[in-house]
N, C-alpha and C positions, 0 to 999 in steps of 0.2 A: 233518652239519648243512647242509652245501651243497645234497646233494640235497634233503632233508626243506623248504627252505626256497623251493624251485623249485618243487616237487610243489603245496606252500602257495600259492604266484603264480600257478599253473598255473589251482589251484581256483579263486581270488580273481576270475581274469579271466573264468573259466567262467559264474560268479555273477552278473561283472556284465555279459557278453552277454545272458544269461537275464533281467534287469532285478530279482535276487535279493540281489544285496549290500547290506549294511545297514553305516551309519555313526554314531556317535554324535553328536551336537551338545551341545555345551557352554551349559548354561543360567546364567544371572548373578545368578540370580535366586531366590525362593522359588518354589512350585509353587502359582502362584494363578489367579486369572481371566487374568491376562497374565506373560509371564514374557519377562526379556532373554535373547537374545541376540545376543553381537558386538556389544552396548551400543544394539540396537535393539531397541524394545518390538512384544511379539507375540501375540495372540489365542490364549491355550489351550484348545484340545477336542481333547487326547489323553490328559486326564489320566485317572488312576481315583479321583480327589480329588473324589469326587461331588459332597457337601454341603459341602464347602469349608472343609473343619476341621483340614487339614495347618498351616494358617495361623489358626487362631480364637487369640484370646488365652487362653481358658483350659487351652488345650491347651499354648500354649507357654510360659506359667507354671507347669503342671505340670510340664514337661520340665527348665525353671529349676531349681524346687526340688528336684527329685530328684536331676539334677545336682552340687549343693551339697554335699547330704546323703551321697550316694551314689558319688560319681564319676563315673564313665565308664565303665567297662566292668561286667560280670561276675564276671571273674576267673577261671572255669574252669565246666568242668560243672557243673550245679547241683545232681549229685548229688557231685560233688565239694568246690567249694569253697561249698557252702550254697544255700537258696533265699532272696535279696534279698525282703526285705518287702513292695515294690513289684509284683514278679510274683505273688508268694499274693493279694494285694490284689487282682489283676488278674484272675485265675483266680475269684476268688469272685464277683467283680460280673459277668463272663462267665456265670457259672452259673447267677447268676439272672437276665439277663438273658434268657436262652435257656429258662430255665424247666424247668433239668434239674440234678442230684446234682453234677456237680464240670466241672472243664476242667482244660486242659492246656497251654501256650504252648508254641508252638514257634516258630523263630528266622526260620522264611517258611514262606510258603504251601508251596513246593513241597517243605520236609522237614517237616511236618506228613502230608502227602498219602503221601509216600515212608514214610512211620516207620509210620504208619496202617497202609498197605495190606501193604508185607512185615513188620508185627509180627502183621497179624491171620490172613491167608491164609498158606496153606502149600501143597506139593504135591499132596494129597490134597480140597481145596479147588478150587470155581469161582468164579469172579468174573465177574459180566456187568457189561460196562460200555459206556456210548455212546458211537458211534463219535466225537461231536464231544468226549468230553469233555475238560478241559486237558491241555496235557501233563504235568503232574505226576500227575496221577490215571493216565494213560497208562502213565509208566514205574515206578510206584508196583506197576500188576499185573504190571507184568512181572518188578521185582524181588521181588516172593512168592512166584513160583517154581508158582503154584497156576495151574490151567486157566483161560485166558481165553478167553470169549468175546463177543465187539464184535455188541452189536446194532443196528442201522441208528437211525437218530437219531431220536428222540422215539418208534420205532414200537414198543409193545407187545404187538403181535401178536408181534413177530418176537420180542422178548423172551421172550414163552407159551413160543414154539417152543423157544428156547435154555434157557431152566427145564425142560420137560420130556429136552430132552438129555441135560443135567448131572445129572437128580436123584441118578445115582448116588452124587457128591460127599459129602464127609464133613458140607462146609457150604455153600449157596449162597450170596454176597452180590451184591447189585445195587449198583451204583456209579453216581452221577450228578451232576451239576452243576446246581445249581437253575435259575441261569441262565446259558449260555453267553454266553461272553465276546466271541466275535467276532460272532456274531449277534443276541443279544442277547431272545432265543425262553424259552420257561419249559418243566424238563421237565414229563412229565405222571404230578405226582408221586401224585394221588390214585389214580389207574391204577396205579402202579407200588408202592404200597404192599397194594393188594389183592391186585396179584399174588403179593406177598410173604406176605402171609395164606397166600394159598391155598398157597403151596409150602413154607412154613416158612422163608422164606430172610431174612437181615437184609438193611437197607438204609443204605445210607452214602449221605452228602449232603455236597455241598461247596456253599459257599452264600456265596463268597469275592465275588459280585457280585450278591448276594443281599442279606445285613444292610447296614443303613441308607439299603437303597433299594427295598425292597417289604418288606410286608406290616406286621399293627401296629406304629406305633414303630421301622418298619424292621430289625423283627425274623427275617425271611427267608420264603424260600415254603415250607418248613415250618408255620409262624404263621400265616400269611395262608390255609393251609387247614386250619387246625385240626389239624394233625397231627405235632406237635412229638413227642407221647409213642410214634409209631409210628417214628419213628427212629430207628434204633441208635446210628450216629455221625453226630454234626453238626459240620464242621469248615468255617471261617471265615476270613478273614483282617483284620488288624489295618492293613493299607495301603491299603487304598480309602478304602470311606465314611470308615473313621475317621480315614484320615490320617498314621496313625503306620506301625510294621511291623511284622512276624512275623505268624501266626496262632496259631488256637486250634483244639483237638478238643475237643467238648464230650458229657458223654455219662452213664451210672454210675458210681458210683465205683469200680466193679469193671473199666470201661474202662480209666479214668483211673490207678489204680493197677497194672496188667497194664501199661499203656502206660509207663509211667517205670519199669517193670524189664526193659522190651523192645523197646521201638521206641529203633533203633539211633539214629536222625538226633535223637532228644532226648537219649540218653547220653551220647552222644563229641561233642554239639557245644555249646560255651562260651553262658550261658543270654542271654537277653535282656537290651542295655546297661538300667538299671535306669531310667535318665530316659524312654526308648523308652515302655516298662512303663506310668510315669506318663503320658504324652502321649494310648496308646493306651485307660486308665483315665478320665481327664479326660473325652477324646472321645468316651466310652460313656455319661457323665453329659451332655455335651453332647447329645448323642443323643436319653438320655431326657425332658430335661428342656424342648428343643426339638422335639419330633416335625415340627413344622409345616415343617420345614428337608426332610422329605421328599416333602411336596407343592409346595414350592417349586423341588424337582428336575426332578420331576416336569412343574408346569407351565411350565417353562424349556424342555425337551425335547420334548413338546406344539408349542410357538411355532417351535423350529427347525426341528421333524419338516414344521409346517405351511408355512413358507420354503423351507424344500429341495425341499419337492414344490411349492411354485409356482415355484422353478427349472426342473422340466420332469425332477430328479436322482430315480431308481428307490431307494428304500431299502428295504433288506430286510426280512421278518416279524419284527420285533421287538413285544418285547410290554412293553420297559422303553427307560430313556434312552438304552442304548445304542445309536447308528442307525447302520447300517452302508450307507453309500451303494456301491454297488453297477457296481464300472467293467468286470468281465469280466478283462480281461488284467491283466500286472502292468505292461506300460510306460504304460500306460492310468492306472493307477493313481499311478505315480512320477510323471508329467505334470502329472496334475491335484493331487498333493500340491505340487511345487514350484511350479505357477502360483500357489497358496495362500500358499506363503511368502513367492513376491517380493511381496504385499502383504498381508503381515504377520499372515497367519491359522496358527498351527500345527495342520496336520493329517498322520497318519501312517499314508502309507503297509502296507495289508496285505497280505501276500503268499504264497505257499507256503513252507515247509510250514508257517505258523499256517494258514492256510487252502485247500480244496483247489483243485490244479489250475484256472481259467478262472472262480474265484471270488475274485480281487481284488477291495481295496474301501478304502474311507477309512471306517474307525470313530471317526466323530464322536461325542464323548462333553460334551454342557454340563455344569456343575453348579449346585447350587442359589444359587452366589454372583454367577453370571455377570449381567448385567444385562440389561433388552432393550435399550439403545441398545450395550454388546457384540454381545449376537448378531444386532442389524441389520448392523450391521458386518460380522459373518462374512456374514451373507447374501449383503450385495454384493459378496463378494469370491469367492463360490462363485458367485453367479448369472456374473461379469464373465468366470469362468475356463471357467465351463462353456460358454457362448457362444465362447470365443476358442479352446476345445479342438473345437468344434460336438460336444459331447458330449448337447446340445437341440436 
């Protein structure tokens, strides 16, 4: 244990010469426009609480009642000790919100992505997937055990190339993220579905930063090009815009049903707490019933995007609210997050491996609840640091 625990300190110190170590901070608070910590209030744009529904009241009286009714947890797999009312509930209005035959909960994003990819692919199988895409969809090809290959990012050229490689393959699938998380770019899905025509090959979409912040009704980039019914699988998650957690695979019922007798990470893992369920249910009527909550996102992130850049701050090709301001190194970027803190803006630090090598950045995220006289706030407190760091 002695040595294992050196080797540990060895790494830790390594980490934080490299300006790579990561530390948690204790919040006091709910996950709102501001959140405490150490009993001091702080400007939040790190969240992925887009439209601002972690915290709506009908969210959190759905979670109430179900609570009540339901308890707290589970109990066990759901194909063991039952499927909670609350989750079938949740799975149907999923379904038709997305405009497809059934869905599927799973307990996060990244064993939704994992259960997906090694239930669908197998050795005899290719998988092309983008180099940006998350790490869940990452180690999801890898545990399928099926051919991968990493197309360079958004380029479908390069994709053609890697489709004719593979055609050998039993099955091609294309794997991609609608929108990337740390950049915040859209892929180019109308392209990448035709390619999928042309080769026969299916396509998988994760669109986990996608629903409730583009396309109709914040329905995903899917929707927003008309191409819902050309996707194979559409998988989601239940903790951004909506606020609550776990995700969804949405797809046939011949997906959906294959998938709960074979994606391992929905058998053997205990189903979603049932209040969850309700929250992330609520939040999907809130949704629907609010659309305007996603131009209000939207023109939140507009107004910062247009502050940051009369800072003088580079922000990356993003094509949604996510801005990724742009410092180069990582001590560059741990600087200018802590100048941020000491007056009272939380911003977080990005760094390798979420991103690569000498493309550090602060991923500034508003959402639709933030105010303008908040985000002037942040403004002066990015314009104050960026001048004290002569980052302008």
């Amino acid at each position: 244990m002695a040595m294992l625990d050196s080797a540990l300190e060895t790494a830790l110190h390594d980490l934080e010469h490299r300006s790579l170590r990561r530390v948690l901070r204790v919040v006091e608070s709910a996950q709102d426009t501001t959140v405490v910590i150490g009993g001091r209030r702080f400007l939040m744009l790190s969240s992925n609480n887009y439209l601002g529904l972690a915290t709506h009241p009908a969210v959190r009286e759905a979670a109430v009642r179900a609570l009540d009714i339901y308890g707290a947890g589970a109990g066990a797999s759901r194909l063991v000790a039952g499927n909670l009312e609350p989750l079938a509930r949740l799975e149907r209005h999923i379904a038709d919100f997305k405009g497809v035959e059934a869905a599927l909960v799973f307990g996060s994003g990244y064993l939704a992505n994992i259960g997906v990819l090694s239930a669908i692919a197998g050795p005899d199988d290719a998988l092309l997937s983008d180099e940006l895409n998350h790490a869940s969809l990452i180690d999801g090809c890898r545990l399928s055990r099926a051919r991968v290959a990493v197309y360079r990012h958004c380029d479908t050229g390069h994709l053609r190339t890697l489709l004719d490689e593979t055609r050998g393959a039993r099955r091609q699938l294309i794997v991609t993220d609608s929108v990337f998380s740390m950049d915040g770019d859209l892929a180019p899905l109308a392209e990448i579905v035709e390619l999928a025509r042309h080769y026969g090959a299916a396509v998988i979409v994760d669109e986990a930063h996608g629903v409730g912040v583009i396309g109709p009704g914040g329905a995903g980039l899917a929707a927003a090009l008309g191409l819902t019914r050309e996707i194979d699988i559409h998988i989601g998650t239940l903790s951004k815009a909506l606020g609550a957690y776990g995700a969804y695979v949405a797809g046939s019922s011949n997906l959906i049903d294959y998938l709960v007798n074979q994606a391992r990470s929905f058998i053997y893992s205990t189903g979603l707490p049932p209040a969850i369920a309700a929250a992330a249910d609520a939040a999907l009527g809130v949704l629907e019933s609010a659309p305007s909550l996603v131009e209000r996102l939207h023109d939140n992130a507009r107004y910062l995007r247009a502050g940051l850049e009369r800072c003088g701050l580079r922000i990356g090709a993003t094509a949604t609210p996510i801005l990724p301001v742009m410092t180069g190194e990582s001590a560059a970027a741990l600087r200018f997050a802590h100048g941020l803190f000491s007056r009272g803006v939380y911003v977080t630090a990005i760094r390798p491996p979420t991103v690569p090598p000498g493309a550090a950045r602060l991923r500034v995220t508003p959402t639709a609840a933030h105010s303008r006289r908040e985000l002037d706030e942040a403004l002066a407190g990015f314009g104050a640091v960026a001048r004290e760091l002569a980052l302008v």
